[in-house]
VEXDREN-2710 file (C-alpha; in Angstrom, 1 decimal):
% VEXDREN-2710
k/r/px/py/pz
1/UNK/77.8/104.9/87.5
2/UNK/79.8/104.4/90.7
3/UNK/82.2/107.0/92.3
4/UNK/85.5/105.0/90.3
5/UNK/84.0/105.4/87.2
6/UNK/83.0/108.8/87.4
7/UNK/87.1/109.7/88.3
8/UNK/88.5/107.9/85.3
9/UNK/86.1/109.6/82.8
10/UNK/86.9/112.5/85.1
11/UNK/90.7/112.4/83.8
12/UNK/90.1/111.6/80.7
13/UNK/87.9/114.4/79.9
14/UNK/90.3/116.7/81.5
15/UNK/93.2/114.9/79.8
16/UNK/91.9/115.7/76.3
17/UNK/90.3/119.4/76.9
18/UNK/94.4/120.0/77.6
19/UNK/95.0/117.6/74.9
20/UNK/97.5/115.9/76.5
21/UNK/98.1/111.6/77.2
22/UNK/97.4/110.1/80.2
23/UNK/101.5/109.6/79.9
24/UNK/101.6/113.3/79.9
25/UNK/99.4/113.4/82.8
26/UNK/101.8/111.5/84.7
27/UNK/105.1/113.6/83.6
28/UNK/103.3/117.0/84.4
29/UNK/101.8/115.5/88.4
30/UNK/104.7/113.7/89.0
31/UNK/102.5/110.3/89.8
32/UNK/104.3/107.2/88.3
33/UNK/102.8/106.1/84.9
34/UNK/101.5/102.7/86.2
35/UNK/99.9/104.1/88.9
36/UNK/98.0/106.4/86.4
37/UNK/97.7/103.2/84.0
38/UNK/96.5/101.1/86.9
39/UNK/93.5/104.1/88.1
40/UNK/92.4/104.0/84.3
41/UNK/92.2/100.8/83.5
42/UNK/90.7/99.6/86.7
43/UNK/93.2/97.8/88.8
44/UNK/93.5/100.4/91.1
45/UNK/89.8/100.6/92.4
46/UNK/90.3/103.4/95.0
47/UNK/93.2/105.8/94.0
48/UNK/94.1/108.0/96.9
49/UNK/93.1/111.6/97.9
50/UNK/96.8/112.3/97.5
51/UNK/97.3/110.9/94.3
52/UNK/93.9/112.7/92.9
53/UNK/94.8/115.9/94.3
54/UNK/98.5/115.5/92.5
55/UNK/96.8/114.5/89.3
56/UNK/94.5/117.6/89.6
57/UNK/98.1/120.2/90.4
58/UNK/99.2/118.3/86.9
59/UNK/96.7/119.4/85.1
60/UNK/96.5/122.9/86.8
61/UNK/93.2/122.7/88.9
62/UNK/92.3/122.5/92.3
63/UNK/90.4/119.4/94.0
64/UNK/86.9/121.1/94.5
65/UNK/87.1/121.6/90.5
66/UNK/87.9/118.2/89.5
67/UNK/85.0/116.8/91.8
68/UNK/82.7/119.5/90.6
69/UNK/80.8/118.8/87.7
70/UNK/77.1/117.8/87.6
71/UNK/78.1/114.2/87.4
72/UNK/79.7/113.5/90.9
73/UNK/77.0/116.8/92.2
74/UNK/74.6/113.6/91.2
75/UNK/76.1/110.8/92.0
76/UNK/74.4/108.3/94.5
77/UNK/75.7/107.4/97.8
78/UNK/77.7/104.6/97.7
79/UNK/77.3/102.0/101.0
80/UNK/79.5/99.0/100.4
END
């Protein structure tokens, strides 16, 4: 599972421990709801530092604790 992939399911997870929409999401981190619609469902393949770190103040986390989960601590190196 690539980098991209691991972000999305990244949100979502977070999205639903706080039970809230992807909508929601975009209300609380003030990112526009087609950007957030376009980082789910994949036409945005490389979202921005700056719009991940303004999800993660939306949902009330810092950066190191979005990327920090087993998953992405696993991840391979991607050279493209």
């Amino acid at each position: 599972m690539g980098i991209y992939d691991l972000v999305v399911q990244r949100i979502y997870e977070l999205c639903k421990e706080r039970e809230i929409t992807p909508n929601a999401l975009s209300y609380l981190s003030g990112v526009s709801q087609s950007t957030v619609k376009s980082i789910l469902n994949g036409e945005s393949k490389n979202p921005g530092i700056v719009t991940i770190k303004k999800l993660c103040d939306g949902l009330n986390i810092s950066i190191v604790e979005f990327f920090n989960t087993e998953k992405f601590n696993n991840a391979e190196q991607e050279l493209k």
